[in-house]
N, C-alpha and C positions, 0 to 999 in steps of 0.2 A: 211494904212492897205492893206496886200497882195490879190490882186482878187482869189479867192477861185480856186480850182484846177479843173481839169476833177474828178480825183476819188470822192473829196468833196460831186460835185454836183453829180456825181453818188449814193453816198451812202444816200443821204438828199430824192434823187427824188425814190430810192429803196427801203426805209423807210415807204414812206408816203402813204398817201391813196391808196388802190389799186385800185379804181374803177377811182380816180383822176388820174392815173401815163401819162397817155395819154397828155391831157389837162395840167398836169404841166411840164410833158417834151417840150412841145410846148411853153408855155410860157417861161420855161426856156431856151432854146433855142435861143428865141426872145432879150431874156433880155443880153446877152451878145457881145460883138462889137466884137471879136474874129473868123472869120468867121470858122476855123478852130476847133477850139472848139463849135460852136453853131452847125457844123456836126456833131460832132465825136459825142455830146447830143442829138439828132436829131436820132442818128442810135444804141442806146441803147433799148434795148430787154424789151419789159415787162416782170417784175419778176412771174414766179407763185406763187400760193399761199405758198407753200412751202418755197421758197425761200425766199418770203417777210415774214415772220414768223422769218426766222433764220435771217434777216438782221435786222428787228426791236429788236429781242434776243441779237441778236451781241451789237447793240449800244445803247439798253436800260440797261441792263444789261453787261456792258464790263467788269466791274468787275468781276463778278463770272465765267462769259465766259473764261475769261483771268485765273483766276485763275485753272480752270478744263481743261484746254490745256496747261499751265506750268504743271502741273502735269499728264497731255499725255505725253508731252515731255520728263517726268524724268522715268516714268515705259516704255518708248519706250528704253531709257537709262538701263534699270537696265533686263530689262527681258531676256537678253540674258544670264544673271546669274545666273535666276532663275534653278529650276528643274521642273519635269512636273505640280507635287502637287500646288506647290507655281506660277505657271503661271495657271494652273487653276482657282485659286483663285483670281487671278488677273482678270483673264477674267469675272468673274463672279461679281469683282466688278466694271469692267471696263461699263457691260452691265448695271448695275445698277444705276450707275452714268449719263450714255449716255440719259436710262428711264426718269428719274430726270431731268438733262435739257431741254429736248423734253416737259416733261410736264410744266413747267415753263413757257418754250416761248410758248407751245400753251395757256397757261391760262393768258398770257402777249396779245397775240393774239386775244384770245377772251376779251379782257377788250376792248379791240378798234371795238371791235362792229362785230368784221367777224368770220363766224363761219367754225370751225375746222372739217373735217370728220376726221373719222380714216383712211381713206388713206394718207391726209396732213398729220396727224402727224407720221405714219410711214415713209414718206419720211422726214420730218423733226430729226427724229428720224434717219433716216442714215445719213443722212449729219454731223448731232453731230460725229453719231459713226466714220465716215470716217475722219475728225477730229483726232480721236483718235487714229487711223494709221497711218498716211504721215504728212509729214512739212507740203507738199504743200497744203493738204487740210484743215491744220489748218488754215492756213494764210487766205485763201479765205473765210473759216468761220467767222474768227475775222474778214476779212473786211468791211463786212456788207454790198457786192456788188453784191450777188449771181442773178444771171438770172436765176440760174433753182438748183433745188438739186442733189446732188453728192452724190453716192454711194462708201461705205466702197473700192469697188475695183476697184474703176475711177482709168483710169490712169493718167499720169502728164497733159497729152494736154487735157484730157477731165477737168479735173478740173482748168486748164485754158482759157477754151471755157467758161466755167461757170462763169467766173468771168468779171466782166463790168470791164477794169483796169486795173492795174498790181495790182499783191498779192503780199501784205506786208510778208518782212519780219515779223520772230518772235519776233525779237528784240522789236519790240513795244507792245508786250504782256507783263505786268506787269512779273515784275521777283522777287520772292523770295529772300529774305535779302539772301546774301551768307554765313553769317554764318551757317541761319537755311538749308539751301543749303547743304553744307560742315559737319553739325550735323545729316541732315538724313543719305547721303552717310555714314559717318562714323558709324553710327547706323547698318545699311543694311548689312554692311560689319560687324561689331560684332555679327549679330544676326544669317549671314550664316557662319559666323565662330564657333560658340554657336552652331547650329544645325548639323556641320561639326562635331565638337570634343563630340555632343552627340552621334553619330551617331555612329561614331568611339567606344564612352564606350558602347554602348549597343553589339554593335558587341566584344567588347573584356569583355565583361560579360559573354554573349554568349559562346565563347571562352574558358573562366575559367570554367564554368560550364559544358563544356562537357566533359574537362581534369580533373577537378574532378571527374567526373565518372567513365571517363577512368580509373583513378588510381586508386580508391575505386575499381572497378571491377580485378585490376590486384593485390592489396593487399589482397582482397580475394581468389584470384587465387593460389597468393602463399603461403597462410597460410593453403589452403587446400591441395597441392600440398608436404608441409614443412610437412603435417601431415599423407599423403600418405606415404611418404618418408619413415617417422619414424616408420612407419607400419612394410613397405617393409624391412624396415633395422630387424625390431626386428623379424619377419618371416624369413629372411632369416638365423640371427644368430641361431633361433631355428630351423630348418633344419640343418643348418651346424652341430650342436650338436647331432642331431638324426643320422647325418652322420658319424659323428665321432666314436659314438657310435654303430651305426651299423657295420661298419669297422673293430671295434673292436673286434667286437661277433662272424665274419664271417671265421675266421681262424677255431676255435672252432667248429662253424656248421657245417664247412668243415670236421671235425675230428670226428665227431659224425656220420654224416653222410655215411662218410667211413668203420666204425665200424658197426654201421647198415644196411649197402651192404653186409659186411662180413657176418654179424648173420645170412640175409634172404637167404644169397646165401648156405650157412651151412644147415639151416632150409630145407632148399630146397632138398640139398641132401638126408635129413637124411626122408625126406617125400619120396624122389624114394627109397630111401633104403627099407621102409616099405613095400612101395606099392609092391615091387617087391616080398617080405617075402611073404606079402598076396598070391600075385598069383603063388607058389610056394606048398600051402596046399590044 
């Protein structure tokens, strides 16, 4: 049987008691022939309480741990697809998940006897979250070696300062059958295609519906326009008749009129004629 590694005994002696970590680092340290290795155990950090919360999480629960970090992995994958709405939602069930294992491992936590403030578990509660942004701080979560907790926006060397060890790869986080893999993708990709080509009919409903109005509003236009028309045309043909007709008359008024210049100009005379008779007697 192979002698246990550096990381092994790091995650066994980061697990355990924390009031013990001291006293079994020491002993363990003793207990190996390795002088090199009995430093390297020798110069491991006690964990805080934060820390040792997520390491006994990690390796009490690797399963559901593993599981809600493959699934960081795949929305870390997919969000860059999303649109704002659907990352929103994401985010909101990202936080709520994060909630959820925070409260597990602090109630994992308190079964072994240590009691949890709420400042533990909000820093226990970031480390998940951070987690559920960067490879790198997943791997150091799963490892179950943490010295201290990590914040959502650690960067790469803080989050390898934090860890007793090297961080594992991902690869040793339990992996989803690749079918069901290969079935969501495929899914994901139907459903923003689905919301793609609805998105498109609501806008070309949209679309029909204004051009409908349009045309109902210009079929009215010319049916009032078509009836103007037939107005103007039948007033004009009756004008043009009054026209014609007066046209006709006016040669005639002209002749009447001429005649009746005559009479008054006659008339006219035959009144100086008088007047003159008058003023004569």
């Amino acid at each position: 049987m192979a002698d246990p590694t550096f990381e092994e005994i790091a995650a066994a002696l980061y697990a355990g008691p924390p009031e013990a970590f001291v006293s079994s680092r020491k002993a363990r340290a003793e207990s190996v022939d390795d002088r090199e290795l009995a430093t390297r155990i020798r110069a491991l950090r006690k964990p805080s309480v934060a820390a040792w919360v997520v390491n006994v999480f990690a390796q009490e629960r690797a399963g559901q741990l593993g599981e809600a970090l493959q699934l960081a992995a795949e929305l870390r994958e997919a969000q860059d697809d999303l649109d704002a709405p659907a990352l929103a939602k994401l985010g909101r069930e990202r936080r709520a998940l994060t909630r959820h294992l925070a409260e597990m491992a602090a109630e994992l936590a308190g079964s072994r006897g240590e009691k949890i403030t709420p400042a533990t578990r909000e820093a226990v509660e970031g480390s998940i979250s951070a987690a559920f942004f960067a490879t790198a701080a997943a791997g150091a979560v799963a490892s179950g070696r943490l010295a201290r907790a990590i914040e959502p926006s650690a960067s790469t060397e803080d989050i390898r300062d934090a860890v007793a060890g090297e961080i594992p790869e991902l690869e040793s986080v339990p992996q989803r059958p690749p079918d069901e893999l290969q079935a969501r993708r495929l899914r994901r990709d139907a459903e923003r295609q689905l919301a793609s080509v609805e998105k498109e009919h609501k806008a070309a409903e949209r679309e029909l519906t204004m051009r409908d109005a349009a045309l109902q509003e210009l079929q009215t236009r010319a049916t009032d326009l078509a009836r103007s028309v037939a107005e103007l045309e039948a007033q004009l043909a009756k004008t043009r008749a009054e026209a014609e007709r007066v046209g006709e008359e006016l040669p005639q008024a002209k002749e009447r009129q001429a005649d009746a210049r005559q009479q008054a100009k006659a008339a006219a005379g035959a009144v100086t004629h008088a007047q003159k008779s008058l003023d004569e007697l």
